[in-house]
C-alpha positions as CSV (number, residue, x, y, z in Angstrom):
1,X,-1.6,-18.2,9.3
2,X,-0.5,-20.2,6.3
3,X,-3.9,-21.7,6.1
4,X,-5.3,-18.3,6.4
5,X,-3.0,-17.5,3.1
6,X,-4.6,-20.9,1.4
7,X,-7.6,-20.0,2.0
8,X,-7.6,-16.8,0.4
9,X,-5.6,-18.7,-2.0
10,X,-8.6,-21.0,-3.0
11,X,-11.0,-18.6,-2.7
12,X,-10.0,-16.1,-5.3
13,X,-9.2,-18.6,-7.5
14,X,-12.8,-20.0,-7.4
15,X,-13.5,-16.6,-7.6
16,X,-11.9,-15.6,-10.6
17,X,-12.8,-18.8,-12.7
18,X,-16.2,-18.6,-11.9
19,X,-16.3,-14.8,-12.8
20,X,-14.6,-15.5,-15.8
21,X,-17.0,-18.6,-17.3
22,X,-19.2,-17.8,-20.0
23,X,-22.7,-17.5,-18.7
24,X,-24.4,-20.0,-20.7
25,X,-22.1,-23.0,-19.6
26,X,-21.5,-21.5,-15.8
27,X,-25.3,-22.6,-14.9
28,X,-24.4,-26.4,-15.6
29,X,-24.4,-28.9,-12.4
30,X,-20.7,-29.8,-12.9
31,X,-19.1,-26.4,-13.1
32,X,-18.9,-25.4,-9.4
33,X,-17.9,-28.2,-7.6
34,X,-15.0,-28.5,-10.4
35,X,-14.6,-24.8,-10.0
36,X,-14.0,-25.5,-6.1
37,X,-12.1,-29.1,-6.5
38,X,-9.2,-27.3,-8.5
39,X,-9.1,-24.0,-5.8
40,X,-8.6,-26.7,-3.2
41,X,-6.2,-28.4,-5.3
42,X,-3.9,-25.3,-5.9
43,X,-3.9,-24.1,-2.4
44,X,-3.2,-27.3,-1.0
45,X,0.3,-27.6,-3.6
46,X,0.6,-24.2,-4.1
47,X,4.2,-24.5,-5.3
48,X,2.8,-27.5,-8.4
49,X,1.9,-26.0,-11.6
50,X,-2.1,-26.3,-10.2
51,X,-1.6,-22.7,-9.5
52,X,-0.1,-21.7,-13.2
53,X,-2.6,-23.9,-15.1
54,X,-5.7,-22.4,-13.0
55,X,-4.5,-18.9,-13.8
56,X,-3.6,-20.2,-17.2
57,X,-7.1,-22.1,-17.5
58,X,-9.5,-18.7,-16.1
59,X,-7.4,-16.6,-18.8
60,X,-7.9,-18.8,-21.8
61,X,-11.5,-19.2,-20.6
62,X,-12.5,-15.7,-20.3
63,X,-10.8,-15.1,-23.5
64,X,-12.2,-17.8,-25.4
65,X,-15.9,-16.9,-24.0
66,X,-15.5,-13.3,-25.3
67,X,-14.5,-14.3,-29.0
68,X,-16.1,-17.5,-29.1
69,X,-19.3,-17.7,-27.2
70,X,-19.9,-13.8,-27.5
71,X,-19.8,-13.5,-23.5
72,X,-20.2,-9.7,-22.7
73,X,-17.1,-8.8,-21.7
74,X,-17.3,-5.5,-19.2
75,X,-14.4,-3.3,-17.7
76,X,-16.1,-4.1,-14.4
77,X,-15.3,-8.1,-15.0
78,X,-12.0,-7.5,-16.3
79,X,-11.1,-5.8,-13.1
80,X,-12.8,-8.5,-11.3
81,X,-11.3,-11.2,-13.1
82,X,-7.7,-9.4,-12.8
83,X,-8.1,-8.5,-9.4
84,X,-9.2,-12.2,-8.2
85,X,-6.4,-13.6,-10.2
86,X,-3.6,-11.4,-8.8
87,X,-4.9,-12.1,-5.3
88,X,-4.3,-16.3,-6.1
89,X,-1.1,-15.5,-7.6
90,X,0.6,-13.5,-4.9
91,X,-1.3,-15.7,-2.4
92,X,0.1,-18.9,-3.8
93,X,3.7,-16.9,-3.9
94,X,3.3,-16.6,-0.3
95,X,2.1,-20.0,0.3
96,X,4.7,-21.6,-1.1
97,X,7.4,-20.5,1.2
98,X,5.7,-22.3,4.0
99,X,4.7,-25.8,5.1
100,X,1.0,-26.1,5.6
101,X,1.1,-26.2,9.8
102,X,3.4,-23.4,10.3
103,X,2.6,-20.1,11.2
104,X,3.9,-16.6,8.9
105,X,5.8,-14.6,10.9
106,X,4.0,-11.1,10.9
107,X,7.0,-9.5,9.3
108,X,5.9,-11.7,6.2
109,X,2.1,-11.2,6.3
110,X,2.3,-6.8,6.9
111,X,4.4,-6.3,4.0
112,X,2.5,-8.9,1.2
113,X,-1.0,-7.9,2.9
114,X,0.4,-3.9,1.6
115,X,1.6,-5.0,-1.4
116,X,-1.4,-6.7,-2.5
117,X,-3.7,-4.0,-1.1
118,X,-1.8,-1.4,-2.7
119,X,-1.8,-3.1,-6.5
120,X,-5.7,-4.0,-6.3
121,X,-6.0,-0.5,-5.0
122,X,-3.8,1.6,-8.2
123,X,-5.3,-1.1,-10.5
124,X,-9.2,-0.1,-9.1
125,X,-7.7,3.4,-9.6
126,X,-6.9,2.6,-13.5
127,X,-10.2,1.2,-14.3
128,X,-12.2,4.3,-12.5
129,X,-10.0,6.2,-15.1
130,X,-10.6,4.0,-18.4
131,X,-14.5,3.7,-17.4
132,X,-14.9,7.2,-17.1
133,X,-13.3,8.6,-20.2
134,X,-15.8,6.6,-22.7
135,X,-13.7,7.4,-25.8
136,X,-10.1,5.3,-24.2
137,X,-12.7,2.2,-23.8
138,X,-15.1,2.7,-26.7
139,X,-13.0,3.1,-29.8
140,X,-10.6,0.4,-28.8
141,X,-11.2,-3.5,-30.1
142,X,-11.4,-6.1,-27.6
143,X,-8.6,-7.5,-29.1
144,X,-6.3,-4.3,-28.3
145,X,-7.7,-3.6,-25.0
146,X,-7.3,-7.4,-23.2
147,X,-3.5,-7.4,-23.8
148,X,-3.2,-3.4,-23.3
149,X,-4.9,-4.6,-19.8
150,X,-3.0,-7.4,-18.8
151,X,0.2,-5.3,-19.7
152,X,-1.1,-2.5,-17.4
153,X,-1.8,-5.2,-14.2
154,X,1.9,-5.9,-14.6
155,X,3.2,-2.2,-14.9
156,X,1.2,-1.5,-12.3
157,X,2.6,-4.4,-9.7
158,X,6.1,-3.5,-11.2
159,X,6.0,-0.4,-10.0
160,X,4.3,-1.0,-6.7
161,X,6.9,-3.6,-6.4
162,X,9.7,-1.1,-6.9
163,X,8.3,1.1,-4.6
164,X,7.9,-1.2,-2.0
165,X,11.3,-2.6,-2.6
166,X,13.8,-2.2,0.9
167,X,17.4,-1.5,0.0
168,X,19.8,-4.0,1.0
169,X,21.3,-4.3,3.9
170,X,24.4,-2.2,4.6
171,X,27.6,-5.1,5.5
């Protein structure tokens, strides 16, 4: 099962890069299998900073292809790209605990597998609500809504974190 985790480890963080790439330099020949080499890389050491400085590299990235390059940016890919890199993150938080070879135990696997599913869910939740009242997402600047966003990722994990939260064993 721990491969399972790296996997999914890898694969969103391929995932969000790639979605986060401006679109004139993501057609180039060297761009995927780069994109690929440093997934592999941070689900194979998910406890080095490979996992920080991918998350770290896709943010500066999208950000820098929206103000710089002009990239489009759309809720839809901001969910995308927030969604994937939550996934990597929590992944490689899970990863991390455990040699490669081992198995998870199950009680590990239900309770991270709801977690995540519950954030991506409230988060997809949030955007349905900010795309369909046009004047939240039209008369705010892109560079008040990408930290209003990132800010409301983490409220929402917070909470679903408290919630989720057991209370500590009675002595």
């Amino acid at each position: 099962m721990s491969l399972g985790v790296r996997l999914v480890l890898a694969a969103s963080g391929c995932l969000a890069l790639n979605l986060s790439f401006p679109p004139q330099f993501a057609d180039g020949p060297l761009w995927p299998p780069l994109s690929v080499a440093l997934a592999i890389f941070a689900a194979v050491w998910p406890r080095s900073p490979a996992v920080s400085g991918m998350i770290a590299a896709t943010v500066t990235i999208w950000i820098v292809g929206g103000l710089v390059y002009d990239a489009p940016i759309d809720p839809l890919g901001a969910l995308l790209v927030g969604c994937a890199l939550y996934v990597q993150h929590t992944s490689a938080a899970l990863a991390a605990q455990v040699p490669l070879a081992s198995d998870i135990p199950a009680r590990l696997i239900g309770p991270w597998a709801l977690r995540t599913g519950l954030v991506l869910v409230v988060t997809t939740l949030v955007y349905l609500v900010v795309v369909t009242v046009p004047p939240l997402l039209g008369s705010v600047p892109t560079l008040v809504m990408l930290p209003l966003g990132a800010l409301g990722a983490v409220t929402v994990a917070a909470v679903v974190r408290h919630v989720l939260q057991r209370p500590p064993a009675a002595e």
